[in-house]
N, C-alpha and C positions, 0 to 999 in steps of 0.2 A: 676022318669023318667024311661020310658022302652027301652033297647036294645035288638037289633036282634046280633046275635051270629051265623058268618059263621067260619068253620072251611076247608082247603082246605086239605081233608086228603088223599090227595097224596105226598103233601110235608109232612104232619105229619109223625115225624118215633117214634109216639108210647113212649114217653120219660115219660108221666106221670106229670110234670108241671103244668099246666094249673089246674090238678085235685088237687094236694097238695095245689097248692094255691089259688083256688077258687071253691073247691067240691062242693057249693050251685049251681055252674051254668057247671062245666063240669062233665063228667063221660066217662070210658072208653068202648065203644062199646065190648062188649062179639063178637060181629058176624065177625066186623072188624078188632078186635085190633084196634082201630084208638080212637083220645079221641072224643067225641061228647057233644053237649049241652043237659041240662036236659030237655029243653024245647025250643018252638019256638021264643017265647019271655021272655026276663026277665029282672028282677028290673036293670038298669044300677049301677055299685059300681067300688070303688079304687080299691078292689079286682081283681075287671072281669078287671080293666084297667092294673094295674100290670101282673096279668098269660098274655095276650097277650103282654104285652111287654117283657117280662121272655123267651118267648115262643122260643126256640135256633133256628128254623124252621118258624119263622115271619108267622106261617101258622093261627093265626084268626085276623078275621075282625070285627069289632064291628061297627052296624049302631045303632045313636040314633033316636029312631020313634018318 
């Protein structure tokens, strides 16, 4: 199953989270500082469900397509 991966990086402050614990699907934007997805779409996992929950800034949203 695929998920879409929004990230609302105004509330994000950059803590790094989401990337420890799910580096397959996040990474940290060089231009932003802000964390970002690797891709527009990706494999949905316990992983990507955990870092959004982890997340101390409740800043991603996870749609399943």
């Amino acid at each position: 199953m695929n998920c879409r991966v929004n990230i609302d990086t105004y509330r994000c402050n950059s803590c790094e989270t989401c990337v420890i614990i799910c580096p397959e699907v996040f990474r940290m934007s060089p231009a932003l500082e802000k964390a970002e997805p690797t891709s527009d779409t990706v494999k949905c996992s316990e992983s990507l469900d955990r870092a959004a929950a982890m997340c101390p800034e409740k800043c991603i949203e996870i749609e399943t397509l």
